[in-house]
C-alpha positions as CSV (number, residue, x, y, z in Angstrom):
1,X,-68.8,3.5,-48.0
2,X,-69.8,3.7,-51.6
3,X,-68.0,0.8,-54.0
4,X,-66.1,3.9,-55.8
5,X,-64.6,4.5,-52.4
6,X,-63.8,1.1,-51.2
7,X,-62.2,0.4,-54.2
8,X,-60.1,3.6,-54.5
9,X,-59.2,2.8,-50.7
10,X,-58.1,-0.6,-51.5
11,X,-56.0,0.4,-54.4
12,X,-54.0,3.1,-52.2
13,X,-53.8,0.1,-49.9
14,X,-52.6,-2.2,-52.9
15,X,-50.1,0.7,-53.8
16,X,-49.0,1.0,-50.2
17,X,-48.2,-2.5,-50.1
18,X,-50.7,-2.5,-47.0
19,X,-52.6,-5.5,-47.6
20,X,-51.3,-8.2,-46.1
21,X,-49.8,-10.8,-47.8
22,X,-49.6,-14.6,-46.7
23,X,-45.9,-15.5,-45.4
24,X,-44.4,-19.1,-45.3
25,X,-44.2,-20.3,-42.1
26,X,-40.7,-21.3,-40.9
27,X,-40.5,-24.2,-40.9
28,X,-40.8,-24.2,-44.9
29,X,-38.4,-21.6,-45.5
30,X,-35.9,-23.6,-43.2
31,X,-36.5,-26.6,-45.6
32,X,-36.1,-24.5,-48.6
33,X,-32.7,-23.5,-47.1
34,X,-31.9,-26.7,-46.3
35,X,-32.3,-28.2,-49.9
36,X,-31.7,-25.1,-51.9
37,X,-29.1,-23.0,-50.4
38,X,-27.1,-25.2,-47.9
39,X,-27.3,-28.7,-50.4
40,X,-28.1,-30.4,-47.3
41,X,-28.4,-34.2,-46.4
42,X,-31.5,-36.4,-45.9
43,X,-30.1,-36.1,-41.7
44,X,-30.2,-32.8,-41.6
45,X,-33.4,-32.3,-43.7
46,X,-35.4,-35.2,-41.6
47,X,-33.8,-32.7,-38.5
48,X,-35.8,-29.7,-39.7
49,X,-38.8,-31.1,-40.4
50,X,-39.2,-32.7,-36.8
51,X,-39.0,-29.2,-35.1
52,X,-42.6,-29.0,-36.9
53,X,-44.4,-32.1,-36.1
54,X,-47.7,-31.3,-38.5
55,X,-44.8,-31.1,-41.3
56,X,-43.1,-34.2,-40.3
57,X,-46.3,-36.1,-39.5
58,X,-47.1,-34.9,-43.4
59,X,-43.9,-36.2,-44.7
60,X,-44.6,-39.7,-43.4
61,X,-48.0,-40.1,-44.6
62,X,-46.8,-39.2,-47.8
63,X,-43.8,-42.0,-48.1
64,X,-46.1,-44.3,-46.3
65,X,-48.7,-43.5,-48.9
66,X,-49.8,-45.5,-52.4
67,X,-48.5,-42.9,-54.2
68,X,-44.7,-44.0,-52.8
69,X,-45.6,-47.2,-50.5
70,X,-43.4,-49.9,-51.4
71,X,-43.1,-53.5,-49.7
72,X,-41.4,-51.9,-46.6
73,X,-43.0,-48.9,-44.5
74,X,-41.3,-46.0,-43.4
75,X,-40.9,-45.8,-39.7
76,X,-38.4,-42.9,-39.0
77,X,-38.5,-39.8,-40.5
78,X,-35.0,-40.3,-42.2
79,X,-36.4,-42.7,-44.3
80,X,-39.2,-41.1,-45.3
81,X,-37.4,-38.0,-47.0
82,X,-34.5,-40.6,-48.5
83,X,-38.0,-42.7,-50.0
84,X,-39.7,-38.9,-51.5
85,X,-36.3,-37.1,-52.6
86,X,-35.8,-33.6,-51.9
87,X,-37.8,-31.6,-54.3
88,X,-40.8,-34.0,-53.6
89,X,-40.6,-33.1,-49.4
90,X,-40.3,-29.8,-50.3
91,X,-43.6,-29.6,-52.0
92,X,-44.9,-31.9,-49.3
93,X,-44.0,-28.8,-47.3
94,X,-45.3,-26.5,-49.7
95,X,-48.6,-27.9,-50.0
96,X,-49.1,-28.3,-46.5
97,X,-48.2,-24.9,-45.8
98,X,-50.7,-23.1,-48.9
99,X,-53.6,-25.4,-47.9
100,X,-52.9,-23.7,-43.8
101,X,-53.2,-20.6,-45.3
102,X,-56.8,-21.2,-46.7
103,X,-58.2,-20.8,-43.2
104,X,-60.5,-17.9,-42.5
105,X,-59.9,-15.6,-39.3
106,X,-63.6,-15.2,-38.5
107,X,-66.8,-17.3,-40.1
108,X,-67.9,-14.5,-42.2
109,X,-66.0,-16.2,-45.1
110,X,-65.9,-19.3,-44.4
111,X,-67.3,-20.8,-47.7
112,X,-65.5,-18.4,-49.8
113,X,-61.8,-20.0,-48.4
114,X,-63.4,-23.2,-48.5
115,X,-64.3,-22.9,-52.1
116,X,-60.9,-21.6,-53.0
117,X,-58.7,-24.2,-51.0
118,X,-60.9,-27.2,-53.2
119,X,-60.4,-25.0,-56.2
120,X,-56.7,-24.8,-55.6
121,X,-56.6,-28.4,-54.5
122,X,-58.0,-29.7,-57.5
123,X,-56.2,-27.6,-60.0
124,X,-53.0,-28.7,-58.2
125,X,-54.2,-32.8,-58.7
126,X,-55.4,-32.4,-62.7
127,X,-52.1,-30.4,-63.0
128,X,-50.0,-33.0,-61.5
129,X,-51.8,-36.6,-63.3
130,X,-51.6,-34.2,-66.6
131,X,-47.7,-33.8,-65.8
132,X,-47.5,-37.4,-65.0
133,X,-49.2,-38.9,-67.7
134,X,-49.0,-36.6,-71.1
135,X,-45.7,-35.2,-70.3
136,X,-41.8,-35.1,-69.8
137,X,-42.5,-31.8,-67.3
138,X,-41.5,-32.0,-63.8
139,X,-44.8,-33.0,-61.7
140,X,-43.3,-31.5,-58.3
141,X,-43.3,-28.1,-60.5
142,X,-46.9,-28.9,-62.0
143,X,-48.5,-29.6,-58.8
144,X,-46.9,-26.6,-56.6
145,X,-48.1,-24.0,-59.5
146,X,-51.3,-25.5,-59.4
147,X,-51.8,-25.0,-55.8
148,X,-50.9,-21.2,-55.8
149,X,-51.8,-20.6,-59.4
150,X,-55.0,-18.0,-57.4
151,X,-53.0,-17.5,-54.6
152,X,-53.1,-13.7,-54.9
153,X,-57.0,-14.3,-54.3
154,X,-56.0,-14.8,-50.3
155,X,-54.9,-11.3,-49.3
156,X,-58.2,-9.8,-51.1
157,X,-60.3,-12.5,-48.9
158,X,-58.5,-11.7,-45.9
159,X,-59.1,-7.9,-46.6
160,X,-62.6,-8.8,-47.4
161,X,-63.0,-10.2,-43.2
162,X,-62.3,-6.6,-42.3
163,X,-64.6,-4.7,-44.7
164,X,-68.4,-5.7,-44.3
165,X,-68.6,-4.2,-47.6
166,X,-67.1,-6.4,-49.2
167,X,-67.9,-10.0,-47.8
168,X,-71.3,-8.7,-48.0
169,X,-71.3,-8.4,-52.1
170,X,-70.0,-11.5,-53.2
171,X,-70.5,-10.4,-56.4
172,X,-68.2,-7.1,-56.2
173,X,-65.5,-9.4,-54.1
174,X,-65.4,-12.1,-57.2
175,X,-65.0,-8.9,-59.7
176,X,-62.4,-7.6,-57.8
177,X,-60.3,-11.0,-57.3
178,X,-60.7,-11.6,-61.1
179,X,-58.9,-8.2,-61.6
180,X,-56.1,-8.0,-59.2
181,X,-55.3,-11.6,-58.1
182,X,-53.1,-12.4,-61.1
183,X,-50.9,-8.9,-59.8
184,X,-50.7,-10.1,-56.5
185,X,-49.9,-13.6,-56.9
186,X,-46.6,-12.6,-58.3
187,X,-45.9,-10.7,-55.9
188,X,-46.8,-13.0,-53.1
189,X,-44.7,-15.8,-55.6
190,X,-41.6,-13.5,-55.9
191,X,-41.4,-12.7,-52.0
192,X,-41.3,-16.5,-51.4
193,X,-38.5,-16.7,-54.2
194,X,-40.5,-19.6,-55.9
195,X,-39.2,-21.2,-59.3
196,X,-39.6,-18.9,-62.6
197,X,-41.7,-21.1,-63.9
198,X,-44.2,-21.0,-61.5
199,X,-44.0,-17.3,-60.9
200,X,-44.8,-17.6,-65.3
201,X,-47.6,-19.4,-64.7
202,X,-49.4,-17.2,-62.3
203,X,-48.9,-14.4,-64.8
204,X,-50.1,-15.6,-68.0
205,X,-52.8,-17.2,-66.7
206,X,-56.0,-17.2,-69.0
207,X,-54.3,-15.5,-71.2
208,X,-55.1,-18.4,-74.5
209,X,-52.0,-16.7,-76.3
210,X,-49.3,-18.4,-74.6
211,X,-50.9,-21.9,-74.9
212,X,-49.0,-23.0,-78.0
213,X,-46.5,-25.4,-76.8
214,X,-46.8,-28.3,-74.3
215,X,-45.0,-26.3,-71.0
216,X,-46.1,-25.4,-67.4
217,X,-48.7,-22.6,-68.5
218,X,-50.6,-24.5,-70.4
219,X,-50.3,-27.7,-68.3
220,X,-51.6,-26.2,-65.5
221,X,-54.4,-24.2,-67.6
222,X,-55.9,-27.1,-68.2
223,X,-55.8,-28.5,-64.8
224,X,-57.0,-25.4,-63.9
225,X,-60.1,-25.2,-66.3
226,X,-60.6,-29.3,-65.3
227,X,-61.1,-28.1,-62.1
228,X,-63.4,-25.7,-62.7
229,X,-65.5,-27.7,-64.8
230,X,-65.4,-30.8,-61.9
231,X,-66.9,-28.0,-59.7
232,X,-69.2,-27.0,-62.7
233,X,-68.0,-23.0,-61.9
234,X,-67.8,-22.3,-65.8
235,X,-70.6,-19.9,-66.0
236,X,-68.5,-17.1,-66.4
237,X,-66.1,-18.8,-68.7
238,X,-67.1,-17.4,-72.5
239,X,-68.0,-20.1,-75.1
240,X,-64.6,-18.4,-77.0
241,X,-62.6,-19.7,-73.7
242,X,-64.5,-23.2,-74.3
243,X,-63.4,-23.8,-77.3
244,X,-59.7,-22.0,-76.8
245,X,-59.1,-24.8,-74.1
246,X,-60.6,-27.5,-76.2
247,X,-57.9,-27.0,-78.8
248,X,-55.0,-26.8,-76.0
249,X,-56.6,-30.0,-74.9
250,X,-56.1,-31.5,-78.2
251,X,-52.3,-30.2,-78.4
252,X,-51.6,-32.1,-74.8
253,X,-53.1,-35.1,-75.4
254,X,-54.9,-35.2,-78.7
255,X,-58.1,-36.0,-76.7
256,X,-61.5,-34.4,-75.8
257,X,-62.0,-33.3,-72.0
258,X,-63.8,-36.8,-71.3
259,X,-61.4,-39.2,-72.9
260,X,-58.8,-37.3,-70.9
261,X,-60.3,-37.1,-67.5
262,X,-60.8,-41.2,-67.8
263,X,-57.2,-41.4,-68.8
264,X,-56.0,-39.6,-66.2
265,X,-58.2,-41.0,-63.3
266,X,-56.0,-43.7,-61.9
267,X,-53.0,-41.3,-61.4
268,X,-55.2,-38.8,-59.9
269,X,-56.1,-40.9,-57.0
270,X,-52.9,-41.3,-56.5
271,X,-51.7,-38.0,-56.5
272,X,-54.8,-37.0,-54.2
273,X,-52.8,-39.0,-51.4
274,X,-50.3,-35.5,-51.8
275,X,-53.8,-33.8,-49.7
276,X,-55.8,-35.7,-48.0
């Protein structure tokens, strides 16, 4: 099949709604419930998360963890979601949940998911230290929007495993992703009814013209681009985008990208606790 074909075949798919889009496993949606709709209490939460004992093994790694220890441990699940709040298990859950998704059906594209989950990883650790230390922002929303800010990226991959023609050029896969992910990752973001502010970060991404004040876009732009630049993957970022996020740079934090990643370091191991 010619490129012109493949691509007019996955766009009739796109318009079909026939690729197929990653889904939150139930356990997070039963969380999401649980805190969001039904107001529920740390019991009933801490009852949730141990029908899924990856989630609640998670949970207690994360309270248990230098980014929350304190001079007692937690040793019962209870605890744990009492020590973390609500909002910060549900993006334990989140996060836990994104990084299964990054897990390729066949070996084919293996280093492909791989180099997306680090990429999304990453982004989501510079996003949250940035949060943490340059702002008043909300880190549990800074570090979740990092995590699926390329999330429409996964459907495309996964279609990719099914179309030798397209895990086979690389290059025509990467073009394709940098067209359409933005589109799908709202969708995807919508469907799992995630915070507006996410969902707004996923669409104006690299676009430089909503990078004028100090919100979620343009925290997580930077974490973003920091991420890229720790993977050294700029090559295809102009010398114009360069220099765009060198002057958002200076409007977070008044500080060049060194002086900032310095500044930043200490929280950033701590927040890398959140994944590993």
């Amino acid at each position: 099949m010619s490129e012109s074909a493949l691509l007019d075949t996955i766009y009739e798919d796109l318009e079909k709604d026939q690729l197929d889009l990653p889904t939150l496993p139930q356990v997070a949606l039963d969380i999401r419930n649980a805190i969001d709709v039904k107001m529920a209490g740390v019991q009933e939460v801490a009852c949730v998360l141990s029908r899924d004992s990856s989630f609640a093994m998670r949970v207690m790694q994360i309270a248990n963890s230098a980014l929350y220890k304190t001079t007692e441990p937690c040793l019962a699940l209870t605890e744990a979601v009492r020590r973390l709040g609500m909002e910060v298990v549900k993006t334990v859950v989140y996060s836990l949940a994104i990084q299964q998704m990054f897990q390729p059906s066949s070996q084919l594209m293996t280093s492909r998911f791989i180099q997306a989950r680090e990429q999304s990883l990453r982004t989501a650790v510079y996003s949250r230290a940035l949060t943490t230390c340059y702002t008043e922002l909300d880190p549990n929303v800074s570090v979740l929007a990092g995590l699926v800010l390329e999330i429409g990226a996964l459907p495309l991959m996964t279609y990719a495993e099914r179309h030798p023609e397209l895990h086979q050029n690389m290059d025509y896969l990467n073009s394709l992703i940098g067209q359409r992910q933005k589109e799908l990752g709202v969708k995807i973001a919508r469907e799992w009814e995630l915070p507006e502010e996410i969902t707004e970060v996923i669409e104006k991404q690299k676009d430089p013209h909503h990078l004028k004040s100090i919100d979620y876009n343009l925290v997580v732009s930077s974490g973003s681009y920091l991420a890229c630049r720790e993977a050294t993957v700029l090559s295809d970022i102009s010398e114009r985008e360069i220099n765009e996020q060198e002057r958002v740079f200076r409007l977070l934090c008044g500080q060049a990208p060194d002086e900032m990643v310095a500044g930043i370091r200490p929280e950033m191991e701590k927040v890398k606790h959140l994944f590993s």
